[in-house]
matplotlib code that plots the C-alpha trace (Angstrom):
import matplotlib.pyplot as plt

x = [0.0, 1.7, 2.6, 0.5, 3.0, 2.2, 0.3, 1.7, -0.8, -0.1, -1.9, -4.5, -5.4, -5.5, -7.8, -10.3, -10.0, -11.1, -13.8, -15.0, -16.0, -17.3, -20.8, -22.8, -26.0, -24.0, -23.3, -22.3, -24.2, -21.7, -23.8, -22.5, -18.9, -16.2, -13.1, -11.3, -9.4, -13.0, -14.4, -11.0, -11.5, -14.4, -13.8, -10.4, -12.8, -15.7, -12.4, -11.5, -14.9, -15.8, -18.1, -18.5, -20.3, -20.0, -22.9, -22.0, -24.4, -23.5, -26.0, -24.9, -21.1, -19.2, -18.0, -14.5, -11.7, -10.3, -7.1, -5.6, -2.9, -5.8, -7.9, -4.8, -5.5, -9.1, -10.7, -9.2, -10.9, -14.3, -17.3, -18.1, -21.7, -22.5, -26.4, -27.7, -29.9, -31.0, -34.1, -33.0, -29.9, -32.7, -34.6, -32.0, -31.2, -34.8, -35.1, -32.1, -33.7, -31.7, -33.3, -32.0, -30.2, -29.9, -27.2, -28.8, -30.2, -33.9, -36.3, -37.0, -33.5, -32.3, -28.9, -26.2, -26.1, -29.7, -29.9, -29.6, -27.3, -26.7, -30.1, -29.7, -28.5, -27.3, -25.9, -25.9, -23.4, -23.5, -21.6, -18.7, -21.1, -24.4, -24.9, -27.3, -29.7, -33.5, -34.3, -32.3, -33.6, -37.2, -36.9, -34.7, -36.8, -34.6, -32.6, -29.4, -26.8, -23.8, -24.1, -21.8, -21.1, -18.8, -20.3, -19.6, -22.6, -21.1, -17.9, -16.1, -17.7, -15.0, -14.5, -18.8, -18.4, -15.8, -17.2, -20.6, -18.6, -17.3, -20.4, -21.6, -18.6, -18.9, -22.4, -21.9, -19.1, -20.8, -23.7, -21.3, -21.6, -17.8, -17.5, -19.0, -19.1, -22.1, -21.5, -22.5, -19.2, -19.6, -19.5, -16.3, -15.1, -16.2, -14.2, -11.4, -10.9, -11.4, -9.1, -6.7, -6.8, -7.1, -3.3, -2.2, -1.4, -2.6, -2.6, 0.0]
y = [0.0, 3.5, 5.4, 8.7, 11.6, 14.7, 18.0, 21.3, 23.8, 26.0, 23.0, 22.4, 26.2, 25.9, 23.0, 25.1, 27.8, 26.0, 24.1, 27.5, 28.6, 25.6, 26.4, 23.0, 24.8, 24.6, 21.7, 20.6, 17.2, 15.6, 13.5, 10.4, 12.6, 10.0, 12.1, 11.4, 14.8, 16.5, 15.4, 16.1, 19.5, 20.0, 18.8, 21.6, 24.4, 22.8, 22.4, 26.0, 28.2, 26.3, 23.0, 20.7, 17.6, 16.7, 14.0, 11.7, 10.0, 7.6, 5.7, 5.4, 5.9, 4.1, 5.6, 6.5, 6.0, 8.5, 8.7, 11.6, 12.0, 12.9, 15.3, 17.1, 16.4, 17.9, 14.1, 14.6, 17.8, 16.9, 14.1, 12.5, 10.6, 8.6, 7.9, 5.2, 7.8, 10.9, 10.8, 9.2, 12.2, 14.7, 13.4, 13.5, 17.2, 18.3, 16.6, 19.7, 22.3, 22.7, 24.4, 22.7, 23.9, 22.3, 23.4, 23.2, 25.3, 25.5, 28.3, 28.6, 28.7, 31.1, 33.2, 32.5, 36.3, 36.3, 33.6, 33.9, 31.7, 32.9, 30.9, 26.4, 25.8, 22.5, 22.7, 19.8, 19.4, 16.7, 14.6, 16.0, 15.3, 15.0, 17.6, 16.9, 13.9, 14.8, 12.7, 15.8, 18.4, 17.4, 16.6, 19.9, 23.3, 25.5, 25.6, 27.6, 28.9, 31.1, 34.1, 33.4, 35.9, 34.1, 31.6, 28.3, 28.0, 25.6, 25.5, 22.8, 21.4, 21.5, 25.5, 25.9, 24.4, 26.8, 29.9, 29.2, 28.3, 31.6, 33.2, 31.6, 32.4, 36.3, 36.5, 34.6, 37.0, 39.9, 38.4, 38.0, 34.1, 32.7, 35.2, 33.0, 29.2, 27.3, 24.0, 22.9, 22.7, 18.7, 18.7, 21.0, 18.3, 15.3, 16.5, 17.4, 14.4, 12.6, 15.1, 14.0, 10.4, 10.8, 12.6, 9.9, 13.0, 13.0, 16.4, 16.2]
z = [0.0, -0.8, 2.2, 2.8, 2.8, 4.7, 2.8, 3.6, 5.1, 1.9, -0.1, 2.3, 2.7, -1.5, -1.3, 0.9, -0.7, -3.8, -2.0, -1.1, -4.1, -5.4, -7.5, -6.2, -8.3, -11.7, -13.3, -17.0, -18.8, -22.0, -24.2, -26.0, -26.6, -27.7, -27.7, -24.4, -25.5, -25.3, -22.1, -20.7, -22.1, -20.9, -17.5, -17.1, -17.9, -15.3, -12.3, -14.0, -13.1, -10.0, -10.9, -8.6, -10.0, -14.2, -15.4, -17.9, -20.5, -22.7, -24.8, -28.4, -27.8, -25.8, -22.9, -23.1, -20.7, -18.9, -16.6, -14.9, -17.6, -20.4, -17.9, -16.8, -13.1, -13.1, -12.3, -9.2, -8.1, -9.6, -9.1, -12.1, -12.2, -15.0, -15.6, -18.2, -20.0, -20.7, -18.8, -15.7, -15.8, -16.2, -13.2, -10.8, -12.0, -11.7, -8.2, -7.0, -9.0, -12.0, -15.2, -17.9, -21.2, -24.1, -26.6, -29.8, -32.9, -33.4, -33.9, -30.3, -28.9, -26.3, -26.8, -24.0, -23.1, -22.2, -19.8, -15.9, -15.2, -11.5, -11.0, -10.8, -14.4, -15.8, -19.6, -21.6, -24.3, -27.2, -29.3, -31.9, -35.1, -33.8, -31.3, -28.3, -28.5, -29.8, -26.9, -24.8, -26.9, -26.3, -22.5, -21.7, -20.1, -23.3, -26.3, -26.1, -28.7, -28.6, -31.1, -34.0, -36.8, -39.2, -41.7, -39.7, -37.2, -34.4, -32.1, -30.8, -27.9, -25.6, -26.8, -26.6, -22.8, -21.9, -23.6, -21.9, -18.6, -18.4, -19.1, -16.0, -14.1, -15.2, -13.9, -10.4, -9.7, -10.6, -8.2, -5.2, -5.4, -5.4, -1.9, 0.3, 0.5, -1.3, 0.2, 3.5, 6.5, 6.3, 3.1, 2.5, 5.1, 3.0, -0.2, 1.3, 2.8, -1.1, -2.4, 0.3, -0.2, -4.3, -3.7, -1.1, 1.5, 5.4, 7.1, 9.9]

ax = plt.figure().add_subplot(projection="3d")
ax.plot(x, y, z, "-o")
ax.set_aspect("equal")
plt.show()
C-alpha cells in the first residue's frame, strides 16, 4: 500500500480555498462525446470556473476512458456521475432544481447572453457530429446557442463548454456568489478528505 505523505498547510489552505468557491447549483451534462481529449477539455474548464459535480451520458457511444494524464488532473478535483440515459440524468437534476439547457439550434433557442445563469442551471453538451440527443432536446426546459457571426454555425464542444462556462462564471461574480461558501461545512469536510486520499497526503 503507498505510504501517505504529509500536505503542507499552503496545499491544504488551497484546497479550501477551492472548496470554497465551489458552485454546487451549476453543473455541466456531456452527451455520447467519444473524444477522451474532449471530455478532458471540458472537465479543465468545469475544475477552472468552479463546478462541482460533471454528469456523464453515454447511450450510443461508448463511454470512453479516462485517466488523470488525459484530464490534466481535473478528475481529481471533480465528481463525475455517470447515468444510463438521458431521462433518468434529467430526473435527478430536476429533483435539485436545476433548469436545464440544451445546446442546440432550433427556432426557439435562447442566446447565452440572455440567460440567468446565477439561477440552478445544468448545460448539456452533445456529441462531436451530432450535437445533443432529440431525446435531450425534447426533455430539456430551453434551447441555447452562442451568437456566432462568421459563416460556420457551431464551435467545438469543448471550446462551446468553456465559452458558456465563463459566461456563467462572469455572472456569479458579478452576483457575489464565489465570496462566500455554497457548500454545507460537512460537506467541505467530506471533499477534502477525497481530495486528500485521491493525492495519497494525510494532514499532519
Amino acid at each position: 500500500m503507498p505510504q501517505l505523505r504529509p500536505i503542507t498547510e499552503r496545499r491544504r489552505r488551497r484546497m479550501i480555498e477551492v472548496l470554497e468557491q465551489r458552485q454546487p447549483d451549476l453543473t455541466v451534462v456531456i452527451e455520447n462525446v467519444h473524444d477522451p481529449h474532449n471530455i478532458s477539455a471540458v472537465l479543465r474548464s468545469c475544475d477552472a470556473v468552479g463546478i462541482a459535480t460533471v454528469h456523464l451520458v453515454h447511450t450510443v457511444e461508448e463511454r470512453p476512458r479516462l485517466n488523470r494524464v488525459v484530464a490534466s488532473g481535473a478528475l481529481r478535483w471533480l465528481e463525475i456521475v455517470d447515468h444510463p440515459s438521458i431521462e433518468s440524468c434529467f430526473d435527478a437534476l430536476r429533483c435539485q432544481g436545476f433548469t436545464i439547457y440544451a445546446t442546440h439550434l432550433d427556432e426557439n433557442r435562447l442566446e447565452l447572453f440572455d440567460l440567468d445563469l446565477t439561477r440552478p442551471s445544468a448545460l448539456v453538451f452533445g456529441n462531436e457530429q451530432r450535437g445533443v440527443s432529440p431525446e435531450a432536446v425534447a426533455a430539456s426546459d430551453e434551447t441555447i446557442v452562442i451568437p456566432m457571426m462568421g459563416m460556420v454555425q457551431s464551435l467545438n464542444i469543448s471550446v462551446a463548454c468553456a465559452v458558456t462556462l465563463y459566461e456563467a462564471l462572469r455572472q456569479r461574480r458579478a452576483a457575489d456568489l464565489y465570496q462566500q461558501p455554497r457548500l454545507a461545512a460537512a460537506e467541505i469536510d467530506a471533499r477534502l478528505d477525497g481530495w486528500l486520499r485521491r493525492e495519497r497526503r494525510i494532514i499532519p
